[in-house]
N, C-alpha and C positions, 0 to 999 in steps of 0.2 A: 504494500500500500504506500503511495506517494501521499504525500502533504506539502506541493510547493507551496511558499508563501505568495499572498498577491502584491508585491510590491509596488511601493510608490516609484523609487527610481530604481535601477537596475543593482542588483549586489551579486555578489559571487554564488553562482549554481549550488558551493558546497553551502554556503548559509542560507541560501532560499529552501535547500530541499530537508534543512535538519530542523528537524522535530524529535522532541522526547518520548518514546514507546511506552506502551505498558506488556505488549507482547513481544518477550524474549525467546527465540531459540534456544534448546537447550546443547545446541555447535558449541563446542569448545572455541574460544578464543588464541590466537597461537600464539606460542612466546615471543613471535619476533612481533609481531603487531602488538599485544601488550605493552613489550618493553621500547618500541617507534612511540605508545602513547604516554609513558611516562616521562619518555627526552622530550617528547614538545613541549609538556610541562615545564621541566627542568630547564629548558631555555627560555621562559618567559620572563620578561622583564620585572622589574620591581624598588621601589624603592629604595636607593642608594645600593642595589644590586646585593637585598639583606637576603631575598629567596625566603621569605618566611612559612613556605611552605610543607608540607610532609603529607605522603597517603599512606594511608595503611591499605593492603588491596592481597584479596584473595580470592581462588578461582576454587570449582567445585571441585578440583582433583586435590589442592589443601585440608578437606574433611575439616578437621577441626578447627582451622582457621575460618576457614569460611560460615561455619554456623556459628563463631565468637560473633563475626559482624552482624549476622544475617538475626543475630537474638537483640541487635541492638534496634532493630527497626520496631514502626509503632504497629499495632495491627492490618490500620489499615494498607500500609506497603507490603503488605505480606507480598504481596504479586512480584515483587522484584527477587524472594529467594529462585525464581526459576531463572535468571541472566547467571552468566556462568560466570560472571567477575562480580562481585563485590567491592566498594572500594569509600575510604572515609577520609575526605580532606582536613586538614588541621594547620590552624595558624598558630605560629609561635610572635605573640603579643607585645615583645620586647627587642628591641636593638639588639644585636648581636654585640653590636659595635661600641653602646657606649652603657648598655641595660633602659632606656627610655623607652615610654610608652611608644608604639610603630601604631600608630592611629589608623597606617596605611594598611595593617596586612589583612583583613579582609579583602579588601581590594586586590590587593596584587595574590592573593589565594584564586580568588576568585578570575584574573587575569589568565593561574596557568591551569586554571579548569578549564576554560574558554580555548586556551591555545592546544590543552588534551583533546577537546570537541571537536575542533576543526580538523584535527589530525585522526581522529576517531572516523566523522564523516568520509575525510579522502579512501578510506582504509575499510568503507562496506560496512561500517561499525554503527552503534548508537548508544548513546547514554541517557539515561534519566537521573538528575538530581533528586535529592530528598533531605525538606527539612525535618519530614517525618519520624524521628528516630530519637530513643532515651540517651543524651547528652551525660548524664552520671553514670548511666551504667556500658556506653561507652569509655569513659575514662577511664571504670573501675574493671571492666572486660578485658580491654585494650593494652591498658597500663599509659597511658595516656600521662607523662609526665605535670606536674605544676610549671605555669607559663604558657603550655599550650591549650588552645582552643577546640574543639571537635566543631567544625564548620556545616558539612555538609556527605549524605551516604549518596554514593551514585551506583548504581546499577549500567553495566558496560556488558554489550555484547551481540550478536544478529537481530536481526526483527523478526518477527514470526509473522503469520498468519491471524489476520483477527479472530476467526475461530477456535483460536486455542484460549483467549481468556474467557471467563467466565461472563455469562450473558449478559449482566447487570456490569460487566466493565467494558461492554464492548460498544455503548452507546459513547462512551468517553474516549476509547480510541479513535472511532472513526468521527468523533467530532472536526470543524475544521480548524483550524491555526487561527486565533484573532490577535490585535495590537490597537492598544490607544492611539487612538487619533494622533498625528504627528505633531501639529499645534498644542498637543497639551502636555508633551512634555520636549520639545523643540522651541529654545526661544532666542530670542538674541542675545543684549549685553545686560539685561533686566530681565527679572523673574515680570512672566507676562507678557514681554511684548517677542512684537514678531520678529521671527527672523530673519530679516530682509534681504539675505544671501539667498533664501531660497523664493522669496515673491516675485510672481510672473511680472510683475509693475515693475519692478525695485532697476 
């Protein structure tokens, strides 16, 4: 199943056509595509080059790695134990450099989930984010040091067939891709006004 997006102005094929699944194959993920979507990661940019980053990631041939994570979701992501990777991003909240607060590393986490994504898409692949998941008892599962953050569980791996999730989720798969309005959060040098780069007038 395709979900291109309907864009305003043209973007790149790999980001029109990605969309977050709820139906995962249960194809093995192969090591060398895995580890292509960990270096994407790893080369994303970030604040004074601090890399505040860290995944923890387990695949279903891990056994007890991967139900450590997979206990950490809420019920209702149950759906994501069937993606054959597992995977929990985590920022570390402080400077390497000097111990201060990095106000940025959400951001720049979130940068090299975005650069894993696009490298996921090139690669036949798909992920779905989730805030959905017990943050203490990731910590406490995990070993999730003091200083780091549990951010985000993502579910990586093929699409399926919408017939393989259950009926009641399959009105949410095949739903279509929407986005707010460009104007409302597109503006110019002021919260509110237009952005006159992109007005037909201007």
């Amino acid at each position: 199943m395709k979900k291109t997006a309907a864009t305003s102005y043209p973007i790149h094929q790999l980001l029109a056509d990605r969309w977050s699944p709820l139906a995962f194959s249960d194809r093995a993920v192969e090591t060398d595509k895995l580890g292509s979507l960990l270096e994407a990661a790893r080369w994303s940019p970030s604040s004074f080059n601090e890399q505040p980053w860290a995944f923890l990631t387990a695949t279903k041939e891990d056994g007890d790695g991967f139900e450590r994570l997979a206990s950490c979701l809420v019920a209702g992501n149950s759906w994501a134990r069937r993606a054959p990777v597992l995977m929990l991003s985590v920022a570390q909240l402080k400077f390497s450099r000097n111990g201060r607060d990095n106000r940025h590393a959400f951001h720049d986490v979130g940068l090299a989930v975005g650069s894993l994504m696009v490298q996921a898409q090139a690669l036949g692949l798909s992920l779905h984010q989730m805030g959905g998941f017990d943050v203490e008892r990731a910590r406490e599962t995990l070993a999730i040091p003091e200083g780091f953050e549990p951010v985000a569980m993502i579910a990586i791996g093929y699409r399926d067939e919408l017939g393989a999730l259950p009926e009641a989720m399959q009105e949410r798969e095949a739903a279509p891709r929407t986005r707010k309005e460009a104007a409302l959060i597109h503006f110019g040098a002021a919260w509110g006004e237009p952005l006159l780069a992109l007005r037909s007038d201007a």
